[in-house]
N, CA, C and O atoms as a CHARMM CRD file, in Angstrom:
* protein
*
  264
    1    1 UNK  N     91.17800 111.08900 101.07500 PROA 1      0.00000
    2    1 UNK  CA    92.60400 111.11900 100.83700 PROA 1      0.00000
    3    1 UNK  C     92.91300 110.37100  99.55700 PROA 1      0.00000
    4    1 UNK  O     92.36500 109.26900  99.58000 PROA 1      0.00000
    5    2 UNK  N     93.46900 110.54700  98.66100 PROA 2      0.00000
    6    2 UNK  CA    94.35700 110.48200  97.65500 PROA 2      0.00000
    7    2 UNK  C     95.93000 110.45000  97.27800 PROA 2      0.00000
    8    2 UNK  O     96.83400 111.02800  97.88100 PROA 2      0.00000
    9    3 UNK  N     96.02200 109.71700  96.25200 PROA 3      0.00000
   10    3 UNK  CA    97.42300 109.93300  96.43900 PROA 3      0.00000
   11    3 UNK  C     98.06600 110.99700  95.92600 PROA 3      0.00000
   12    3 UNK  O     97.72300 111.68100  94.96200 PROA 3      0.00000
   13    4 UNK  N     99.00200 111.10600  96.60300 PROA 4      0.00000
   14    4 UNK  CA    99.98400 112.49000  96.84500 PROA 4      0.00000
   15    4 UNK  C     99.51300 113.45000  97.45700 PROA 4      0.00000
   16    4 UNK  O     99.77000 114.61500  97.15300 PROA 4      0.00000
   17    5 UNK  N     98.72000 113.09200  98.45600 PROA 5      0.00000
   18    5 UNK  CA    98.04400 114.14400  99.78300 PROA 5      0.00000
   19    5 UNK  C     99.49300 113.97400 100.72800 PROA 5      0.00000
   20    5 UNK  O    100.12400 112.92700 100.87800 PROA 5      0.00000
   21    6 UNK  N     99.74400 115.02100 101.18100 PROA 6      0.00000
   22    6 UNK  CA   100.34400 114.99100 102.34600 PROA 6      0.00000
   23    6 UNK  C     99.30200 114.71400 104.09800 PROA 6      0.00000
   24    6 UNK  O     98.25100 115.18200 104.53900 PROA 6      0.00000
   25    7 UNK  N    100.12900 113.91600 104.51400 PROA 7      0.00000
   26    7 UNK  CA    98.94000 113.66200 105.97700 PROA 7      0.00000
   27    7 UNK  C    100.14900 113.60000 107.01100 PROA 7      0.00000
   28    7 UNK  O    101.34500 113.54200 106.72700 PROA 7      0.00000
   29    8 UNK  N     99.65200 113.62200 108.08600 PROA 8      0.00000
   30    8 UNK  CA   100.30600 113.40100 109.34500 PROA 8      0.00000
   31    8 UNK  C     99.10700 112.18100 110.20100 PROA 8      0.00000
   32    8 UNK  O     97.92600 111.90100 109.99800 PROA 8      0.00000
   33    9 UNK  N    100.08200 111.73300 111.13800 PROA 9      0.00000
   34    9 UNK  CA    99.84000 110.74900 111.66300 PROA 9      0.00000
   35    9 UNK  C     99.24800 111.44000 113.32600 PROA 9      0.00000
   36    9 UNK  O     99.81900 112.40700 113.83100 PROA 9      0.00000
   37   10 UNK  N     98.53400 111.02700 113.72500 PROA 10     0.00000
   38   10 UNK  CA    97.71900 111.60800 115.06000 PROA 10     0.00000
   39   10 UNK  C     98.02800 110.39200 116.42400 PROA 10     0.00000
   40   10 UNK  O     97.56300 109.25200 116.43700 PROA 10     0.00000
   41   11 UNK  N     98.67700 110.83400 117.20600 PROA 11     0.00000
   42   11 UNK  CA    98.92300 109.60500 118.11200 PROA 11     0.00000
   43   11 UNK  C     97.63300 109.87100 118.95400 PROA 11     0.00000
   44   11 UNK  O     96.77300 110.68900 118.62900 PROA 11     0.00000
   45   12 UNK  N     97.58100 108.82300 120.45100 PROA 12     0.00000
   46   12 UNK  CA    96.50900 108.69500 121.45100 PROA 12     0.00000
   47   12 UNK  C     96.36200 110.02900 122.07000 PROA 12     0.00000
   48   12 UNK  O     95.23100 110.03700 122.55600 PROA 12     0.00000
   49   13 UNK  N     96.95700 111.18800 122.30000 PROA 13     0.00000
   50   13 UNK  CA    96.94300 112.30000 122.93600 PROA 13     0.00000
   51   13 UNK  C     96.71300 113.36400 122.05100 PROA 13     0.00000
   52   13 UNK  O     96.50900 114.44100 122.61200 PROA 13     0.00000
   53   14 UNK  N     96.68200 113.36300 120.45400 PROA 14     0.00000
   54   14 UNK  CA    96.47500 114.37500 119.70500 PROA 14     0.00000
   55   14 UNK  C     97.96900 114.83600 119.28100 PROA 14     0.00000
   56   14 UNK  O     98.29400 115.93200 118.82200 PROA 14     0.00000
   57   15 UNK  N     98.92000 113.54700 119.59400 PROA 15     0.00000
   58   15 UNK  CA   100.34700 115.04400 118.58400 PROA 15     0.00000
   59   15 UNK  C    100.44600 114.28000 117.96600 PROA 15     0.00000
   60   15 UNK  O     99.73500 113.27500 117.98700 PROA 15     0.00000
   61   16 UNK  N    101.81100 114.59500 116.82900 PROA 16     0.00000
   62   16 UNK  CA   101.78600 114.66500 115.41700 PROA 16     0.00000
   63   16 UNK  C    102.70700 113.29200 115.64300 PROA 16     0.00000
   64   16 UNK  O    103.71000 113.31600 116.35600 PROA 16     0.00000
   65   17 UNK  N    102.28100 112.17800 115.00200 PROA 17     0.00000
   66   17 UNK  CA   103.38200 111.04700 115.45100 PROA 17     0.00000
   67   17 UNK  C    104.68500 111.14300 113.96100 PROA 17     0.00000
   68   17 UNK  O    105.86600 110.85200 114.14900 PROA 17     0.00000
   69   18 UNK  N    104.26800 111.48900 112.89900 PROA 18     0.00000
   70   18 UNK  CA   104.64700 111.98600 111.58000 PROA 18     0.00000
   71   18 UNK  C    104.27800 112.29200 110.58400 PROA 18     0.00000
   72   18 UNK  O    103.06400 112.12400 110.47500 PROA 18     0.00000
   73   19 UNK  N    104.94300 112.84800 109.39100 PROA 19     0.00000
   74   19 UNK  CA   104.50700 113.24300 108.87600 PROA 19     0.00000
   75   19 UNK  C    105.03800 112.67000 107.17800 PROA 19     0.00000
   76   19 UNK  O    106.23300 112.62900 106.88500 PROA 19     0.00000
   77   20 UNK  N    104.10400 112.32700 106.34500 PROA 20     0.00000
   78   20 UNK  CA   104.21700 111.22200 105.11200 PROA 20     0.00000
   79   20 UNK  C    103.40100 111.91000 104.09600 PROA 20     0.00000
   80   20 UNK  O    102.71100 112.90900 104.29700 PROA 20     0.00000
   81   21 UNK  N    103.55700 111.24500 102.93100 PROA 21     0.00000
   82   21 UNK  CA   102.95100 111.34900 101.69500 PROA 21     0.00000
   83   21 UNK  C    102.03800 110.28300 101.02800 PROA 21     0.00000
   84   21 UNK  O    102.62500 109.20300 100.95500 PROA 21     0.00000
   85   22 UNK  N    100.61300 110.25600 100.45100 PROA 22     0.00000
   86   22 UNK  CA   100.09500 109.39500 100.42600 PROA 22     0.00000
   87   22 UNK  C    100.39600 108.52300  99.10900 PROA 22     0.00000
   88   22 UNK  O    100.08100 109.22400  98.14700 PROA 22     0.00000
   89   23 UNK  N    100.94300 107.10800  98.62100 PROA 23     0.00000
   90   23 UNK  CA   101.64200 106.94800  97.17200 PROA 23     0.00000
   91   23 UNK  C    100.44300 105.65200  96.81800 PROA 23     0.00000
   92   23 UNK  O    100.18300 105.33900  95.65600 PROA 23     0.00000
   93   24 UNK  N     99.74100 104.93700  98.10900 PROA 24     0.00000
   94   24 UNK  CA    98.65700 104.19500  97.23200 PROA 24     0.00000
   95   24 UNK  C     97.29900 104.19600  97.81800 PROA 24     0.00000
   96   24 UNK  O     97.38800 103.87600  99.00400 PROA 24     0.00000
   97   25 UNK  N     96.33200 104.37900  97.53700 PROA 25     0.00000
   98   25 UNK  CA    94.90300 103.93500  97.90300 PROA 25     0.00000
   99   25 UNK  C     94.26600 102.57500  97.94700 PROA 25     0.00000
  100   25 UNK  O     94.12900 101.89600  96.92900 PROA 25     0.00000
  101   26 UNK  N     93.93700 102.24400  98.96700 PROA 26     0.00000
  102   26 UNK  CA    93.56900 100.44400  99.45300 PROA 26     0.00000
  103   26 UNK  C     91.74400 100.97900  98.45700 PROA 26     0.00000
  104   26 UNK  O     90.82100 101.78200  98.59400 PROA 26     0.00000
  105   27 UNK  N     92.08800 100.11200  97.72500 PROA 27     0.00000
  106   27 UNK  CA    90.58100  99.83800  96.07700 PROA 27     0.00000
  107   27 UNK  C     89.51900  98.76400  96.88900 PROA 27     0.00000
  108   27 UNK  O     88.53600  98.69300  96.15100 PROA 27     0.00000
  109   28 UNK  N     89.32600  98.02100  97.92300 PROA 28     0.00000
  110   28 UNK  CA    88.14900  97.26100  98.38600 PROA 28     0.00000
  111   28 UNK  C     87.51500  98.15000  99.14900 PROA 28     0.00000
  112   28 UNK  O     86.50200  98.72700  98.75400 PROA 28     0.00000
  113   29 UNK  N     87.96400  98.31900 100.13700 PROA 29     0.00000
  114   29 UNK  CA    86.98200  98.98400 101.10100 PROA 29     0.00000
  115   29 UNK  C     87.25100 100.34800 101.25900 PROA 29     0.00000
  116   29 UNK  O     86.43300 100.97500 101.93100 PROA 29     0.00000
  117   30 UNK  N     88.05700 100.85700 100.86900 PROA 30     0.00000
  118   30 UNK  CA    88.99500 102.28000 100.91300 PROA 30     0.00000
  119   30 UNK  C     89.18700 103.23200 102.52600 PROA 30     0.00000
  120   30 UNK  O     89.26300 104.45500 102.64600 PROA 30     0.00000
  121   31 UNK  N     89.22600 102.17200 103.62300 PROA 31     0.00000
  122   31 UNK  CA    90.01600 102.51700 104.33700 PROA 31     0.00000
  123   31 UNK  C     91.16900 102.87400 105.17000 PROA 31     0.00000
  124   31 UNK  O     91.25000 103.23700 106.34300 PROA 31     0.00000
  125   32 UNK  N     91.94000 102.69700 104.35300 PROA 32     0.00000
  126   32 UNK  CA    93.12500 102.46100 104.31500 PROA 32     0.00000
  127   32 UNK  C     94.28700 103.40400 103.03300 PROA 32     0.00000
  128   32 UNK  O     94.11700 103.56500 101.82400 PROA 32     0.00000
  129   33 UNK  N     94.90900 103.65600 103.52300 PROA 33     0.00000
  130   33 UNK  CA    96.23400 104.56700 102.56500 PROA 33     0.00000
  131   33 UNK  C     97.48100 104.05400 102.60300 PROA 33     0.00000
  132   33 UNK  O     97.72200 103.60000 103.72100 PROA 33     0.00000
  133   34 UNK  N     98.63700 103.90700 101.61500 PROA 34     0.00000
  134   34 UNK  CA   100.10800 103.33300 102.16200 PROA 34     0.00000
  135   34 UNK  C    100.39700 104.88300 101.93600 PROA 34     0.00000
  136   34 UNK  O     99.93600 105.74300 101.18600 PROA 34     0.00000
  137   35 UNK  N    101.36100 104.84400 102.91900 PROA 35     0.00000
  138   35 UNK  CA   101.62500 106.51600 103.43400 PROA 35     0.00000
  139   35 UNK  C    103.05500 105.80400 102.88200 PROA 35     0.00000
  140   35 UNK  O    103.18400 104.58000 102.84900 PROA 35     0.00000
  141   36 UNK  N    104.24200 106.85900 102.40000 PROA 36     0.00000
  142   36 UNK  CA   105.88100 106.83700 102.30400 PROA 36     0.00000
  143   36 UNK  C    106.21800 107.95100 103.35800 PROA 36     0.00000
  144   36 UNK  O    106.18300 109.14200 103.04900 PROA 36     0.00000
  145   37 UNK  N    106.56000 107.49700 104.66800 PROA 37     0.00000
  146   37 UNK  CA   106.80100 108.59400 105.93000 PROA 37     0.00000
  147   37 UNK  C    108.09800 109.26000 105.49000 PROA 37     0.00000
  148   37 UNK  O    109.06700 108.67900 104.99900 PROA 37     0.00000
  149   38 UNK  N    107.99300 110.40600 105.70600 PROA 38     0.00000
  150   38 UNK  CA   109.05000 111.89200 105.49700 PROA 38     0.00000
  151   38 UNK  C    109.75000 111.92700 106.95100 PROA 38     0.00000
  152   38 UNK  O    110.90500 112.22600 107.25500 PROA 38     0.00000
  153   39 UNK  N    109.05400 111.66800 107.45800 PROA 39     0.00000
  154   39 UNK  CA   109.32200 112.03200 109.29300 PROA 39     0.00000
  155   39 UNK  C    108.86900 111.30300 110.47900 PROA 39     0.00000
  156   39 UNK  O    107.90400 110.56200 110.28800 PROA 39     0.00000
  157   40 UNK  N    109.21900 111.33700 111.33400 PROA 40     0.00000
  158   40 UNK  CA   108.89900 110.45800 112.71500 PROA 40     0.00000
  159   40 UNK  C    108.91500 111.28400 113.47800 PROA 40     0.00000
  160   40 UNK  O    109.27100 112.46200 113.45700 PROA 40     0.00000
  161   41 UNK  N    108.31700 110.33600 114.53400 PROA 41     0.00000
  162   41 UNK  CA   108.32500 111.92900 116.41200 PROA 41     0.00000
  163   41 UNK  C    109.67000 111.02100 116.55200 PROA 41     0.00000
  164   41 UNK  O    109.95600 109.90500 116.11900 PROA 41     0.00000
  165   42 UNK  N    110.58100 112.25500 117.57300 PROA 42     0.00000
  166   42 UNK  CA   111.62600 112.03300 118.54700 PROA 42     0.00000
  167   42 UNK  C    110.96900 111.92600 119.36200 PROA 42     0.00000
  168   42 UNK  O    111.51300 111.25300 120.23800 PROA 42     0.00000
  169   43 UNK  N    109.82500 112.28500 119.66800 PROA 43     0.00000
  170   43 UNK  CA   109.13000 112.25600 120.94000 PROA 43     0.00000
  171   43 UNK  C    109.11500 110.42200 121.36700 PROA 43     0.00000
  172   43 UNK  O    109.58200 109.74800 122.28500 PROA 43     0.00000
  173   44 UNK  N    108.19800 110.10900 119.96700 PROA 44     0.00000
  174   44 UNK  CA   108.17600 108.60000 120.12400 PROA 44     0.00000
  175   44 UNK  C    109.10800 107.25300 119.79000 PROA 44     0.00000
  176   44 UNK  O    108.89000 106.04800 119.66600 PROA 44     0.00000
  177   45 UNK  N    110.14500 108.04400 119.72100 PROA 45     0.00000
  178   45 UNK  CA   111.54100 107.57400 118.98800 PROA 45     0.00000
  179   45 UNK  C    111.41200 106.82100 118.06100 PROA 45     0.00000
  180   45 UNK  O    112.04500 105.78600 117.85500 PROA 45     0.00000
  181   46 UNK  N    110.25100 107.47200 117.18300 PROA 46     0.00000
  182   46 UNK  CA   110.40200 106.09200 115.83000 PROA 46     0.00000
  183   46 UNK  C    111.39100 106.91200 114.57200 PROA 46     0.00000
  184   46 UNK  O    111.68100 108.10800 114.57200 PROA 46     0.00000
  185   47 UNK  N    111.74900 105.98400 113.64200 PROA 47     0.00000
  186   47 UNK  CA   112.49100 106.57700 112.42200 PROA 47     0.00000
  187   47 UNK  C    111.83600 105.75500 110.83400 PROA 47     0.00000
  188   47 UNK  O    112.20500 104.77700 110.18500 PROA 47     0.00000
  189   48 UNK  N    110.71600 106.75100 110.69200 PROA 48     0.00000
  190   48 UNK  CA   110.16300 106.12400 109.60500 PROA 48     0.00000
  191   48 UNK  C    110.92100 106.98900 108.48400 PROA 48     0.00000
  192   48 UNK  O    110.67300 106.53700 107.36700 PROA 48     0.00000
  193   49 UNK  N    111.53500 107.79100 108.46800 PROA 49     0.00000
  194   49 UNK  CA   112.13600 108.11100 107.37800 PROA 49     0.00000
  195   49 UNK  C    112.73300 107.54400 106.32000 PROA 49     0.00000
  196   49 UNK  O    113.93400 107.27400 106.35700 PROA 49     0.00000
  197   50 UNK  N    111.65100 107.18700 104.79900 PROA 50     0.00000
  198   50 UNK  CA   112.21700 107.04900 103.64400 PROA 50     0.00000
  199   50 UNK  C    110.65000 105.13500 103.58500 PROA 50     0.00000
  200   50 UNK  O    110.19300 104.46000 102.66200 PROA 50     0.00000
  201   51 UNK  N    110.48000 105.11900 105.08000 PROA 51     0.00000
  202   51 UNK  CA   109.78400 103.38700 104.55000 PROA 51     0.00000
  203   51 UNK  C    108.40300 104.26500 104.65800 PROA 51     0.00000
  204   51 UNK  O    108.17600 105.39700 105.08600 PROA 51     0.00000
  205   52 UNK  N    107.37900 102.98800 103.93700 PROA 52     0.00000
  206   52 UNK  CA   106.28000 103.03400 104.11100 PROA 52     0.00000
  207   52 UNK  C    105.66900 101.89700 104.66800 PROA 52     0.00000
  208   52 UNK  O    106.22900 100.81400 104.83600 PROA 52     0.00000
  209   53 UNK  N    104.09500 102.26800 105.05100 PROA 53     0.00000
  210   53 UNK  CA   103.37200 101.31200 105.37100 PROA 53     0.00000
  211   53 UNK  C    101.71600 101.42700 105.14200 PROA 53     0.00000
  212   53 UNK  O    101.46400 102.46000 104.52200 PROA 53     0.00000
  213   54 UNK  N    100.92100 100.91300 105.36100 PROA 54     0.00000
  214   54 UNK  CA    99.44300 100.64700 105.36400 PROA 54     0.00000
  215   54 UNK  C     98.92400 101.39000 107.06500 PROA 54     0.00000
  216   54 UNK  O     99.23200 100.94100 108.16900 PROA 54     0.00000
  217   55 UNK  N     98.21300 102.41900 106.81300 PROA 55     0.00000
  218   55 UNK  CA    97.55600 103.48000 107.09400 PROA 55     0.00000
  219   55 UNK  C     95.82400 103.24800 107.32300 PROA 55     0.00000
  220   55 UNK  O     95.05800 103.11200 106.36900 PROA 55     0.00000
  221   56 UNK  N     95.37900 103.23300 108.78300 PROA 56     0.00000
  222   56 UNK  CA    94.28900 103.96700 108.99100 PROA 56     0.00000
  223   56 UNK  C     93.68100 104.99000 108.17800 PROA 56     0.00000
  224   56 UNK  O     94.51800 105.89200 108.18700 PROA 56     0.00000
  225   57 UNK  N     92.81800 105.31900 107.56400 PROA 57     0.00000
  226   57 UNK  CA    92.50000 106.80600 107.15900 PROA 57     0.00000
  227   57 UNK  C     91.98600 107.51800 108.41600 PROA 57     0.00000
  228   57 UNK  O     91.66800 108.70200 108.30500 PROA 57     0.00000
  229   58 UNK  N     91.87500 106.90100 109.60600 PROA 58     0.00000
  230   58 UNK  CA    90.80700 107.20300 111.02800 PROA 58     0.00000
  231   58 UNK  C     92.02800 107.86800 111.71600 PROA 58     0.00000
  232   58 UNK  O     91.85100 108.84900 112.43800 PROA 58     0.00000
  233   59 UNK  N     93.39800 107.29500 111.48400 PROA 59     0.00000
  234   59 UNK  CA    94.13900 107.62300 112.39800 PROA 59     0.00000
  235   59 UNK  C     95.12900 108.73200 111.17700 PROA 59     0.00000
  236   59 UNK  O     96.27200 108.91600 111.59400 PROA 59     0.00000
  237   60 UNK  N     94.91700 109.22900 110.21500 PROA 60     0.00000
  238   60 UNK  CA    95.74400 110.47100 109.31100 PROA 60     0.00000
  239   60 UNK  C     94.66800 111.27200 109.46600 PROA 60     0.00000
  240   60 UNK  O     93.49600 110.98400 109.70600 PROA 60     0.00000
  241   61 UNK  N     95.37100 112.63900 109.24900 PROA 61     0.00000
  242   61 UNK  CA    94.86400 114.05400 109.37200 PROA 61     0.00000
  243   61 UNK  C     95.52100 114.45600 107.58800 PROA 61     0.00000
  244   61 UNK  O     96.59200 114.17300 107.05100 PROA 61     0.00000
  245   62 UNK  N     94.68300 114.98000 107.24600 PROA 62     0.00000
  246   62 UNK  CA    94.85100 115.55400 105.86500 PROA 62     0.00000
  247   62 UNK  C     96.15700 116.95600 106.30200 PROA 62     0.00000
  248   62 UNK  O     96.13800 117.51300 107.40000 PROA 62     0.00000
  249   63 UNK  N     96.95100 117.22400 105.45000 PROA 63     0.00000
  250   63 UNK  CA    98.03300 118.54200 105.77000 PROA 63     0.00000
  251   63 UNK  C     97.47000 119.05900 104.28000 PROA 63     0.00000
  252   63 UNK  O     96.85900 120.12000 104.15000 PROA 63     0.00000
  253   64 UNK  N     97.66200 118.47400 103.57000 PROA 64     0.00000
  254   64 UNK  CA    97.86000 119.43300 101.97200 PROA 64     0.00000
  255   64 UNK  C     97.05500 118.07700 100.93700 PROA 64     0.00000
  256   64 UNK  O     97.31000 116.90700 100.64900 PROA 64     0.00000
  257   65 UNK  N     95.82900 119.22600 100.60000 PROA 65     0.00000
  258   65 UNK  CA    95.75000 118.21300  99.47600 PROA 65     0.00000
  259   65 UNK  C     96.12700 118.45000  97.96400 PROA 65     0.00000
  260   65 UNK  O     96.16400 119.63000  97.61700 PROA 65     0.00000
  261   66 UNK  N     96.34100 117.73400  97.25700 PROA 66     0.00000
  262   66 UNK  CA    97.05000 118.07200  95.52000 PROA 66     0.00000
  263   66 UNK  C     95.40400 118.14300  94.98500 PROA 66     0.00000
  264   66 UNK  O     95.14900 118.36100  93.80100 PROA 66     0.00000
């Protein structure tokens, strides 16, 4: 993953917890991505729309890569 990959987020059961854009790559160990989330589950009532945060690469699924 790279930045400006689109990814989605994979919860404990396999659905889509949201869906983000990738804007930095963690440079030590490179496991890690800061995702800027587009979307959240209603399912899981979160509202990441517009923040970001520091990302699993174990727990994103690639959608689109640039």
């Amino acid at each position: 993953m790279k930045v400006g990959d689109l990814v989605k987020c994979k919860d404990d059961e396999g659905g889509i917890f949201g869906l983000g854009l990738v804007i930095e790559e963690e440079t030590t160990r490179d496991l890690m991505v800061r995702v800027l989330w587009l979307s959240g589950s209603a399912r899981e009532n979160t509202v990441f729309d517009g923040k970001d945060d520091w990302n699993w690469k174990s727990n994103l699924e690639l959608v689109k890569a640039i």
